[in-house]
C-alpha positions in Angstrom: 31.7 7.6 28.4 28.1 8.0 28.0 28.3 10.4 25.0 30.8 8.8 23.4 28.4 5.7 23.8 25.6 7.4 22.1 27.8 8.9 20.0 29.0 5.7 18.0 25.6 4.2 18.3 24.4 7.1 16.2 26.5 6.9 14.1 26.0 3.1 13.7 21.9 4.3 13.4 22.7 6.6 11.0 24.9 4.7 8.6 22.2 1.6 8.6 19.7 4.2 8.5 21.3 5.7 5.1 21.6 1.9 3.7 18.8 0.3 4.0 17.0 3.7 2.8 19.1 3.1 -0.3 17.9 -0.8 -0.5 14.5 0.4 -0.4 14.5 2.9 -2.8 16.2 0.2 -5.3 13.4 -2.4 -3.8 10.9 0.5 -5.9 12.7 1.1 -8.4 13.2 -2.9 -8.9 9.1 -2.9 -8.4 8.5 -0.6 -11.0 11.1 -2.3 -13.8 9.0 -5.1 -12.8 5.4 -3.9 -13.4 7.3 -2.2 -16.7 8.3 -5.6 -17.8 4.7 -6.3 -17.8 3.2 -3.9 -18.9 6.2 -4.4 -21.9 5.3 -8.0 -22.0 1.3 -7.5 -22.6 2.1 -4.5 -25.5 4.1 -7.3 -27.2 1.6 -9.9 -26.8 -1.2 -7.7 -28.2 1.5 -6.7 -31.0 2.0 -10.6 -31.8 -1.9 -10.7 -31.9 -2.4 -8.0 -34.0 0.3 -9.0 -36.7 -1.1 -12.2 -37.0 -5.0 -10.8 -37.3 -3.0 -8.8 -40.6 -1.1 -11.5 -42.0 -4.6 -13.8 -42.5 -5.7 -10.5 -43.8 -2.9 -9.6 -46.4 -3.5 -13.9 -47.3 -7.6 -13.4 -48.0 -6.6 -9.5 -49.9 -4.4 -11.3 -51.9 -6.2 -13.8 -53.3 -9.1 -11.7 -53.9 -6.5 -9.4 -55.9 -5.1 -12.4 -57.9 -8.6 -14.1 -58.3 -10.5 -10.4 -59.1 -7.5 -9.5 -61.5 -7.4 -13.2 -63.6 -11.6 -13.8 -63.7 -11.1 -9.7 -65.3 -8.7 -11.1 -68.3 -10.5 -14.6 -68.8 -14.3 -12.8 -68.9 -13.9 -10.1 -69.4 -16.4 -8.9 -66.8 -16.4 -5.3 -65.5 -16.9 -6.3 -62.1 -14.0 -8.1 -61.4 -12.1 -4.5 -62.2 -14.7 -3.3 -59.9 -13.8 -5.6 -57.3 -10.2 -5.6 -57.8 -10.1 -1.5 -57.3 -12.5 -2.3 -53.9 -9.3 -4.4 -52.4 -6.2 -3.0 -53.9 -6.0 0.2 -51.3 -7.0 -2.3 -47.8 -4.0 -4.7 -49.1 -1.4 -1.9 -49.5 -2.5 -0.2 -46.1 -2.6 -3.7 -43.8 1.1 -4.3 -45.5 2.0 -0.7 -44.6 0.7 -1.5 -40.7 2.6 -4.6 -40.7 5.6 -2.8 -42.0 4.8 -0.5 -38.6 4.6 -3.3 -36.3 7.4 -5.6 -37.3 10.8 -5.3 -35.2 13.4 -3.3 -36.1 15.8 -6.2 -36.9 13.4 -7.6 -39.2 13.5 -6.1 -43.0 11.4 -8.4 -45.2 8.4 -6.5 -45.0 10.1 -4.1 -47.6 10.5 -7.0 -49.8 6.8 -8.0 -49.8 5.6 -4.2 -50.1 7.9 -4.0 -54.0 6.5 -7.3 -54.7 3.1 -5.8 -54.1 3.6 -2.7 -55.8 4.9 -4.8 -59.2 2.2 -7.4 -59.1 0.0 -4.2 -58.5 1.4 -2.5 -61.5 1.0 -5.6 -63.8 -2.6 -6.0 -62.9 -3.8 -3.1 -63.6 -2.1 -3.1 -66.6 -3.6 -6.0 -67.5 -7.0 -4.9 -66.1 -6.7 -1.4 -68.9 -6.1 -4.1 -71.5 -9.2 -5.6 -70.6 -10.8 -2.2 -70.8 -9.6 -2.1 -74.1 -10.9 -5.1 -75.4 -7.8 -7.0 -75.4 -7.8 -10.0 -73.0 -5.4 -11.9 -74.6 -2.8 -9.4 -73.6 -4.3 -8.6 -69.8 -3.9 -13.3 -70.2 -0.3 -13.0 -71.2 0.5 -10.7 -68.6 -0.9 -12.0 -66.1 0.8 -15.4 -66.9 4.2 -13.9 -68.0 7.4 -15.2 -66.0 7.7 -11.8 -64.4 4.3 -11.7 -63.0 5.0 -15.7 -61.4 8.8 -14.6 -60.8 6.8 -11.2 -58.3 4.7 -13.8 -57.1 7.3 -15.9 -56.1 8.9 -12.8 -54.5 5.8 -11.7 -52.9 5.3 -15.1 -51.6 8.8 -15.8 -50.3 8.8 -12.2 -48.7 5.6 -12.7 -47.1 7.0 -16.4 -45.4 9.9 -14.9 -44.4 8.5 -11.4 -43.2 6.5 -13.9 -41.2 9.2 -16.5 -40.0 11.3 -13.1 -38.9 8.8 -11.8 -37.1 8.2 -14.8 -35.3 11.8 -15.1 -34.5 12.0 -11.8 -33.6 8.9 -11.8 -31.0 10.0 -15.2 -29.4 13.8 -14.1 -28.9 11.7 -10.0 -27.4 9.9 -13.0 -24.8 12.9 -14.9 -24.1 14.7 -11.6 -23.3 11.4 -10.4 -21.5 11.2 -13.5 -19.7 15.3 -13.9 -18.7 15.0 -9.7 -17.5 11.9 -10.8 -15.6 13.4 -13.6 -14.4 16.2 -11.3 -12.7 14.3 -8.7 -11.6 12.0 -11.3 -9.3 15.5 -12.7 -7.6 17.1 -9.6 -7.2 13.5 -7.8 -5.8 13.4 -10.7 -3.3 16.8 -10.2 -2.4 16.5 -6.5 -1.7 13.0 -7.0 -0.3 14.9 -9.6 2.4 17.8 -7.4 3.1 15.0 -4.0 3.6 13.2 -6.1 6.2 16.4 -7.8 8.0 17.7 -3.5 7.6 14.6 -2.0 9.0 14.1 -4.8 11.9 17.3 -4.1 12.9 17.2 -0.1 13.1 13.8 -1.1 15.2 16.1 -3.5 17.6 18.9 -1.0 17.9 16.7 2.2 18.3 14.6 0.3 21.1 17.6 -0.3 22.7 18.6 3.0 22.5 15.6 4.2 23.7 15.7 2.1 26.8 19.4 3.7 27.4 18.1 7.0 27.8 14.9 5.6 29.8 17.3 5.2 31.8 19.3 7.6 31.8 16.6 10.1 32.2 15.3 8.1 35.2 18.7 8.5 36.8 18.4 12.2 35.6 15.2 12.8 37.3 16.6 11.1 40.5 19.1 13.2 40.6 16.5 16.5 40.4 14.6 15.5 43.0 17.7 14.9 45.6 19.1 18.2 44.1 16.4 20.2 44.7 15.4 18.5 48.0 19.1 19.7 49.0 18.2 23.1 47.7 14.9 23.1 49.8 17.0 21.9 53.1 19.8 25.0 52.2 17.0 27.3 51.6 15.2 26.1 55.3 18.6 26.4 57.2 19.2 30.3 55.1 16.1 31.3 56.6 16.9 29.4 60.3 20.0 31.8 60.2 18.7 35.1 59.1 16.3 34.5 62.4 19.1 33.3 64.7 19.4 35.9 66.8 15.9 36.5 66.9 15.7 32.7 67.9 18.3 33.4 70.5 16.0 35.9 72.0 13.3 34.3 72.2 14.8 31.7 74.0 16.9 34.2 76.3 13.7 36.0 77.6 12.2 33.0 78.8 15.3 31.9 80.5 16.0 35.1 82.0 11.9 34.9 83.6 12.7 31.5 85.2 16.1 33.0 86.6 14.5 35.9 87.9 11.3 33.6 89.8 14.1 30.8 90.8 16.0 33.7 92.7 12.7 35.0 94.3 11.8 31.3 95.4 15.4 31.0 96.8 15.2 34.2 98.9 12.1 33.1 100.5 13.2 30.2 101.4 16.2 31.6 103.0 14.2 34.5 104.8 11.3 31.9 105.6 9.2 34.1 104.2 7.1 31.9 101.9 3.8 32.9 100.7 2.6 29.2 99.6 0.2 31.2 97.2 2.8 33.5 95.5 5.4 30.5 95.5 2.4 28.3 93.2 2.5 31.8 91.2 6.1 31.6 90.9 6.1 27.5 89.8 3.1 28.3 87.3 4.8 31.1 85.5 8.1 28.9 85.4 6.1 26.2 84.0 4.1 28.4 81.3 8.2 29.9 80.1 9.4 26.2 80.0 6.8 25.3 77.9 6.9 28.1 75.9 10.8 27.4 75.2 9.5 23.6 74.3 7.4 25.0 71.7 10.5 27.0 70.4 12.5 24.1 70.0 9.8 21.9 68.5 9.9 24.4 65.9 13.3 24.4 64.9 13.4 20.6 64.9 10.4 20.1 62.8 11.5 23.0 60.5 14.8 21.7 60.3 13.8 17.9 59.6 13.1 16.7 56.2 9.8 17.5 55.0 9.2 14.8 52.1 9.3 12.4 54.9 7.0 13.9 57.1 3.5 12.4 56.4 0.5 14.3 55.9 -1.7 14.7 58.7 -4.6 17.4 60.1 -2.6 20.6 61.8 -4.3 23.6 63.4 -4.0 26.5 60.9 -3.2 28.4 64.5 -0.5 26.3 65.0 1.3 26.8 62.4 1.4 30.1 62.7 2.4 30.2 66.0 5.2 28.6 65.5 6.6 29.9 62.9 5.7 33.5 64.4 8.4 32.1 66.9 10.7 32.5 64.8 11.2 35.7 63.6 8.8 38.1 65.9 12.0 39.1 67.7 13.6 39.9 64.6 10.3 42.0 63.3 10.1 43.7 66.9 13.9 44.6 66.3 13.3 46.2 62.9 9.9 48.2 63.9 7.8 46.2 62.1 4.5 45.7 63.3 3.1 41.6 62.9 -0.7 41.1 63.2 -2.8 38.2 62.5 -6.0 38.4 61.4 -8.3 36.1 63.5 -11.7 35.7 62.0 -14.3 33.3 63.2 -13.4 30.0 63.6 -9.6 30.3 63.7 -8.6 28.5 66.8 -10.5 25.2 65.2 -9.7 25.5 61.3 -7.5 22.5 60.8 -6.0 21.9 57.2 -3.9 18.7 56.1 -0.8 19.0 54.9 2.9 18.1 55.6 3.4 21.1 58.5 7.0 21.3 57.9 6.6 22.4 54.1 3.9 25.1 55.2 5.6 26.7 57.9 8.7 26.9 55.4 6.5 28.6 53.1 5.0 31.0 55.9 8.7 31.8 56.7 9.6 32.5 53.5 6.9 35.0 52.9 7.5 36.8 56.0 10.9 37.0 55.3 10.4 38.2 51.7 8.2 40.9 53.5 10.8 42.2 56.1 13.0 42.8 53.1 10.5 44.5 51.2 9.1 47.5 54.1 12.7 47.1 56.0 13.4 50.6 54.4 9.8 52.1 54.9 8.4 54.4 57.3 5.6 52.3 58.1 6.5 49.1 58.4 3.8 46.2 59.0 3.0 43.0 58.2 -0.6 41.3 58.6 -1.6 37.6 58.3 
């Protein structure tokens, strides 16, 4: 039930995940168009700017050209030819620019330029006339009804070159403004459903997190009463590899305060009683009773829980003992020798600790031990 849980919620995760990744990526991309826009928008502005700077320059060229090229034929003057040549090439290269700039819809730019090149042509025709000597003829062409009829196409080109232009750039800002327009609705939308995606994810994932908080938690719980299960197995193995050597133990003992209770009895009976040997007798029961007490007080600490037990100061001595109890039969069976070490101090080292989980240690070790020299010719163990 669990996996199939996290399974759908996954693949909830996932699918949003995949969504509102693609939302963001358009969010970008709708940034970017955006900041193109601009960027579109100021090149036309400076484009607008520019092509009027060259239409109040093709004006002034103009009427230098006109003025240069009439003062010529009604003077006669060589610098007015002079001046004339000076503005001729500035006026056909600003027309050519504008020509560059205008949009591609607009076409009266062409117009102007022939107009140009035709007035051009007439002038300095007019203007060799004048080099010749003959102003009457530079006067007459430069008042013919050809040369008014190009300057009435030069002028009409040049207002409507304009007038398109303008049209042109205002519908470019219209466009420019509708697209920018769009792009700032739709960004805010996208930008709204990104954040509403990604705050969800967040609320989903944190739940999902929690889940397996606590399902790890559970996990974990589970461990530690596994392996405390484990440890208890593992305590009761070693209790029954060192039964019968437990049994022993306790059997000798028993089988001393049998044998002093019948030689108590049969004094009594005989009347022989030797108050002295009969304290003997009550002493050495007392010293095998208490010794199968301490037996017994092993196996029911070793056999009780030990992560209950609370830590407290135990002789290092006692712990031995104890567990020494336990398996010193078994050790005596097999021919294996046990000596402990006891350096200065030994009887009064104390250590604290829980004793249960150290004598469970001890035990394993010497049982560990046995199994390792069982098969040797020498077999000994030292503490």
């Amino acid at each position: 039930m669990k996996s199939r849980f996290f399974a759908n919620n996954q693949l909830v995760v996932h699918t949003l995940f995949a969504s509102v990744l693609l939302a963001t990526i358009f969010t970008c991309y709708l940034v970017f168009t955006t900041f193109k826009s601009s960027d579109e928008l100021t090149a036309l502005q400076v484009r607008s700017e520019e092509i009027v700077r060259l239409q109040g320059i093709v004006i002034h060229y103009d009427e230098i050209l006109t003025m240069s090229a009439q003062m010529a034929a009604a003077t006669g003057d060589p610098k007015w030819a002079s001046r004339y040549r000076q503005f001729e090439p500035p006026l056909d290269h600003v027309i050519k620019k504008l020509i560059s700039l205008q949009p591609k819809a607009v076409k009266a730019a062409e117009q102007t330029d022939l107009a140009n090149i035709a007035l051009v042509e007439m002038e300095n025709h007019a203007l060799a006339s004048v080099q010749k000597g003959n102003r009457s003829e530079a006067v007459k062409i430069l008042f013919s009804k050809n040369y008014q009829k190009q300057k009435e196409f030069y002028a009409q080109g040049t207002a409507e070159f304009y007038k398109n232009i303008e049209n042109a750039l205002a519908e470019q800002w219209k466009e420019h403004d509708q697209k920018r327009g769009a792009l700032k609705i739709t960004l805010v939308i996208f930008i709204t459903i990104s954040f509403l995606g990604w705050n969800w994810i967040f609320l989903i994932v944190r739940r999902r997190n929690y889940s397996l908080k606590l399902l790890n938690e559970s996990l974990d719980s589970q461990v530690i009463q596994r392996t405390a299960q484990l440890l208890q197995s593992s305590k009761m193995s070693a209790l029954g590899e060192m039964a019968g050597g437990v049994a022993h133990e306790i059997n000798t003992p028993l089988a001393i305060i049998s044998m002093r209770v019948g030689q108590m009895e049969s004094s009594v009976q005989t009347g022989d009683i030797d108050p002295l040997a009969f304290m003997e007798a009550l002493e050495g029961i007392h010293k095998t009773v208490d010794r199968i007490a301490r037996i017994v007080r092993g196996l029911k600490s070793f056999a009780r829980e030990s992560n209950t037990t609370p830590f407290q100061y135990t002789a290092i001595s006692e712990l031995i003992e104890e567990t020494l109890s336990f398996c010193s039969e078994r050790f005596n069976g097999l021919g294996i020798k046990l000596e402990v070490v006891k350096s200065p101090g030994y009887e009064l080292a104390r250590i604290e600790c829980r004793p249960i989980e150290i004598s469970q240690v001890l035990l394993n070790l010497l049982n560990n031990s046995c199994d390792a020299i069982e098969k040797k010719k020498k077999k000994w163990i030292c503490i």
